[in-house]
N, C-alpha and C positions, 0 to 999 in steps of 0.2 A: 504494500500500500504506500510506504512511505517513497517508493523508485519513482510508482506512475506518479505521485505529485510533487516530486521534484524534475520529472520530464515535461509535467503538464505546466508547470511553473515556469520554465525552460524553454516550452516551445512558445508560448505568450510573452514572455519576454523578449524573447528573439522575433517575436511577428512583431512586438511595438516596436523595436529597432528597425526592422526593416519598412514597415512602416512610416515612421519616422525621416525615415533615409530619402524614400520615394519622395513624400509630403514637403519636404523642406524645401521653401523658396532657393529661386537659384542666387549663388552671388556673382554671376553674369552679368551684367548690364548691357546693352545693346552699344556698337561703337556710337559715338557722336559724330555729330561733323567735323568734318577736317578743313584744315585752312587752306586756302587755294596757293597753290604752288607758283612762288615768283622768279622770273625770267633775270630780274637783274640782280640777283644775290646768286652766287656761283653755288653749284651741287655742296662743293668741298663743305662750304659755310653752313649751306641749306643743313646740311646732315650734323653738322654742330650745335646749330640751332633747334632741330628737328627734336634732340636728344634732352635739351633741357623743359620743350614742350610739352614733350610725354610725361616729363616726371610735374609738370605744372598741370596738366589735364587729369592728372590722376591726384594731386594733392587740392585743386580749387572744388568739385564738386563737392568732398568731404566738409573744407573749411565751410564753402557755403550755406549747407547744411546745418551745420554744428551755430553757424551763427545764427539762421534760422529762429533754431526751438530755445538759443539763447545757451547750449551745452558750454558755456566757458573754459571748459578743462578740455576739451574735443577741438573749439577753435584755438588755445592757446599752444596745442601742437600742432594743428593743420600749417597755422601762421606761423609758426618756427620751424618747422618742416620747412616755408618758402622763404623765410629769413634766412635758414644756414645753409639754403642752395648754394654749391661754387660759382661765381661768376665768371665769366669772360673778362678779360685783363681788355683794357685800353688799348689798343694797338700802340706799339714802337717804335721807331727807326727801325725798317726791315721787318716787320711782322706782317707777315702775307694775308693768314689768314684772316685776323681780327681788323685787318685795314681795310678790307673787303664789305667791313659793314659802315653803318653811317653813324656817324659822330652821336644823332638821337639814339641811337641803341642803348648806346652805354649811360646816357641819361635816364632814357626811362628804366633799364635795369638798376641802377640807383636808385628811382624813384619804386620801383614796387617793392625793394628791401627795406625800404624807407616807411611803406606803407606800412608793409606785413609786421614791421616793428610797433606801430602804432597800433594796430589788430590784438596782438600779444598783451601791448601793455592797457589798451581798454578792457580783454578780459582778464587782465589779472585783477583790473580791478571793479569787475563786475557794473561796469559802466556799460548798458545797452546803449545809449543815445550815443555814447561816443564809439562804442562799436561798431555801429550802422553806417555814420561816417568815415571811418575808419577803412571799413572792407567796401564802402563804396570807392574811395580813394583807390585801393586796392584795384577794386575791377577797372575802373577809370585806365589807370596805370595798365594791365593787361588792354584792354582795348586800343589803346593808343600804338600799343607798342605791334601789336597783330599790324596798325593800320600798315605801319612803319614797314614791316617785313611782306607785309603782300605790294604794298601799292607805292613803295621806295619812299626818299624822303623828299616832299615837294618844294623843301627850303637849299633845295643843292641843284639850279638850274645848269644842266651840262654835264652834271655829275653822271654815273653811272646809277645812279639813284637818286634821277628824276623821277617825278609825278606820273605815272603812263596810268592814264583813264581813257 
């Protein structure tokens, strides 16, 4: 008596697992849109840049999220997650590849370290109104800089990173 109800135990435990297993939302998310691919930033660059995208597209949705429902412990590492991204160096005398982009790049990468530090320190300090601002700034900064990288920069006439609309 005591076998079959440790098998009959055993096999309903093992059906809620599997169960379980089946039932569970996926943690897939479907791709997003992708940024359209620009003619006057060189491959080499594009793929440097391409690399710190991925790690932004998969760190902004979480942050935005988290600032949402107000999670302050959730945004304070989304937002430090994009604060202690490596940046791309300035270009140098002879740096091929960082010379490649436009002087705005390295501004607004500036500026969204700048923000995401601001995001950090409104949740630490459980300040909603300043956080709202704060990861608005934020997205501001990402938008600008998309605009920068699809559609060149319209302040460099002649450059190789003119305005092409």
């Amino acid at each position: 008596m005591k076998t079959h109800a440790i098998i009959a135990t055993s096999t309903v435990v093992a059906g809620a697992i599997a169960l379980a297993l089946i039932l569970r939302p996926s943690q897939l998310s479907p791709p997003g849109p992708e940024l359209a691919v620009p003619d006057h930033i060189p491959p080499a660059a594009r793929t440097v840049i391409r690399a710190k995208m991925r790690r932004h597209a998969e760190q902004l949705p979480a942050l935005m999220s988290s600032v949402v429902v107000l999670d302050y412990d959730g945004v304070a590492r989304a937002a430090g997650e994009i604060f202690d991204e490596p940046a791309l160096a300035r270009p140098v005398s002879g740096d091929e590849l960082n010379g490649l982009l436009p002087a705005q790049f390295f501004v607004l990468q500036d500026a969204l370290r700048a923000a995401a530090r601001q995001v950090v320190d409104a949740a630490a300090r459980r300040d909603s109104a300043q956080l709202a601002r704060a990861s608005a700034r934020l997205n501001d900064t990402c938008i600008s800089c998309h605009d920068l990288y699809v559609h060149g920069d319209p302040g460099a006439a002649g450059s190789p990173h003119a305005l092409r609309r």
